[in-house]
Residue, then its C-alpha position, 0 to 999 in steps of 0.5 A: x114685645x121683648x120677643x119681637x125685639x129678640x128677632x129684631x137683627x132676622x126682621x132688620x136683614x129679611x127686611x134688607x134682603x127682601x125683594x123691594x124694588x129700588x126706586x129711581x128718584x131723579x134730580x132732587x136738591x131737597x128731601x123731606x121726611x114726614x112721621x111722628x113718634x117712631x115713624x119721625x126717628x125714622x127721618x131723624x136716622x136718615x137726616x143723620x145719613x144724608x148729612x154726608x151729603x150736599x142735598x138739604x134734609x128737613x124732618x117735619x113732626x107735624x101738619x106743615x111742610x116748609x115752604x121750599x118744597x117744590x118739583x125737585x123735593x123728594x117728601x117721604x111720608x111715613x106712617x107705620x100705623x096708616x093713620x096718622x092724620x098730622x102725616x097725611x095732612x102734610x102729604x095733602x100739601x106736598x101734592x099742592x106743592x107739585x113735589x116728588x112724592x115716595x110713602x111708606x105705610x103699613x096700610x091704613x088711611x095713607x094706602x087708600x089715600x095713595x091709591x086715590x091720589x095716584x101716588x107712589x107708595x110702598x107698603x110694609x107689615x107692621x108687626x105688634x106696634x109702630x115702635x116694634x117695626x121699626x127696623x122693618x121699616x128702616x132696612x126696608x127704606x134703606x134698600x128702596x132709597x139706595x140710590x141718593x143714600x151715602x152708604x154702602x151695602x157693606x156699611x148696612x151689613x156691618x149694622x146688621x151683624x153688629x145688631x146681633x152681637x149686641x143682642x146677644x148681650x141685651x136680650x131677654x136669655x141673659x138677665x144676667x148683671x152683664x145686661x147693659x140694658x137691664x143695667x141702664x133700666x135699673x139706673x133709670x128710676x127717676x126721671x132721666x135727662x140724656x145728653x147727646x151729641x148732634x150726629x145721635x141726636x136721633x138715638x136719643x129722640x128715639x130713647x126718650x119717646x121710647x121711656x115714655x110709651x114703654x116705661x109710661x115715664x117723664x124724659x128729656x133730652x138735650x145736645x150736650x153742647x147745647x146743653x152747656x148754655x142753658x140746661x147745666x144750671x140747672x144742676x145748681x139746686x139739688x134734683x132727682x132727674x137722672x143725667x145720661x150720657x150717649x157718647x159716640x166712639x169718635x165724636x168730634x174733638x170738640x164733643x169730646x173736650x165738652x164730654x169731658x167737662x160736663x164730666x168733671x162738673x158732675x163729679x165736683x158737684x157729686x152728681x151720679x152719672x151714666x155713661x152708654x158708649x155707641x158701637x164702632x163702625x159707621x153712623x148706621x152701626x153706631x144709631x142702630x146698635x144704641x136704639x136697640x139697646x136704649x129701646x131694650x132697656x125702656x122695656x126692661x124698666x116696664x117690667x121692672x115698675x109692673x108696668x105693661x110697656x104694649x098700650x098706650x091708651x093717653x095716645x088712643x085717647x088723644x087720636x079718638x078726640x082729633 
């Protein structure tokens, strides 16, 4: 696994630079993004995008897609794997709903059932495990869907070149002390809860399913302002769980003033803390550069617990009795 990760930013631009053809999507006021586990963050990171923009997003994680789908949604199914049944279940309901329709599998049931069906379809390799092809999937789709993205082809490269500087900090030829994967690996041996703002809501998402099929351990993860409703009162009784702060580098005013808070509540109340700073640049740079690292650091914590991060048989066995 690591030394797929070592050569994500070469699959991330082959992908990218690859000679996918760019999909003309005509008028749409609603895109819906389907997939689960890491196939999902895929539409968390393109609802953090299209946020910019006036077209209604939704993510669906799950077999129902709203009710508002109709002839002018775009639904992206996606499912690396090809076989995840809640994916293809929704995928059924946007064909009743007559909507646009654009899948991305690595084959699979999806494939066949898009052949059948007519259905318009890109399929991309998987490489090792869904979670491992992720930037495959992700520059791919983000060369596909070019034409109603709010980003800029210099934006993509800015993330792609951050990418490989930031491996050359995280990967697996420096497990030096100056490794902030390794770092955050070793400080994450309880069970941590990570607070987020909104705009790295998907880095987070993606951090703590990351711990889980990686690390095999529990993890949360809550919005930070959120958070200051509910979760804070939790740190009134004494508590292992670990907190971990994904900060971004312009956050809004307001974030930052509830940073600084939360902050200061934690060091009067004597509660250790991590704070993980995103990159500077655009929204892709930022999400991209921190799941790289987060995800480098759930591996590091595999190793660190004897832990082999590759099966994950409690999902086998889940999918074997659907």
């Amino acid at each position: 696994m690591y030394e797929i990760y070592d050569k994500w930013p070469e699959m991330a631009k082959e992908a990218y630079t690859n000679n996918h053809k760019i999909q003309k999507i005509g008028k749409i006021s609603h895109i819906v993004f389907i997939g689960m586990g890491g196939s999902g963050a895929i539409g968390d990171i393109f609802n953090s995008m299209l946020s910019r923009t006036k077209i209604h997003v939704s993510v669906v994680k799950g077999y129902m897609i709203p009710k508002t789908v109709n002839s002018e949604t775009l639904v992206v199914p996606i499912s690396i794997s090809g076989n995840t049944v809640e994916t293809l279940s929704s995928l059924e309901s946007a064909i009743e709903a007559n909507a646009k329709i654009l899948a991305f599998t690595g084959g699979g049931k999806m494939k066949e059932f898009c052949i059948k069906n007519n259905i318009d379809h890109r399929q991309i390799a998987m490489i090792h495990s869904p979670r491992a092809s992720f930037t495959i999937f992700l520059f791919s789709m983000l060369k596909i869907l070019e034409s109603i993205l709010p980003i800029s082809k210099t934006e993509i490269f800015e993330a792609l070149k951050t990418m490989e500087n930031t491996r050359e900090i995280i990967f697996s030829k420096n497990m030096t002390n100056n490794n902030p994967a390794m770092e955050l690996a070793k400080y994450t041996n309880q069970i941590p809860i990570i607070y987020y703002p909104f705009g790295l809501e998907s880095a987070a998402i993606r951090f703590k399913n990351s711990l889980q099929e990686n690390a095999k351990i529990h993890a949360m993860a809550e919005d930070v302002i959120e958070a200051c409703h509910n979760g804070i009162v939790s740190w009134e009784k004494k508590s292992k769980v670990k907190p971990i702060l994904i900060e971004g580098e312009d956050d809004h005013i307001k974030t930052k003033e509830r940073w600084v808070i939360l902050k200061g509540f934690f060091e009067m109340n004597s509660i250790e803390y991590l704070e993980i700073k995103s990159v500077k640049g655009g929204i892709l740079s930022k999400i991209i550069n921190l799941i790289y690292l987060l995800d480098y650091a759930s591996i590091y914590l595999a190793l660190l617990s004897k832990t082999d991060p590759t099966p994950v048989k409690s999902i086998e066995f889940v999918k074997k009795n659907l």
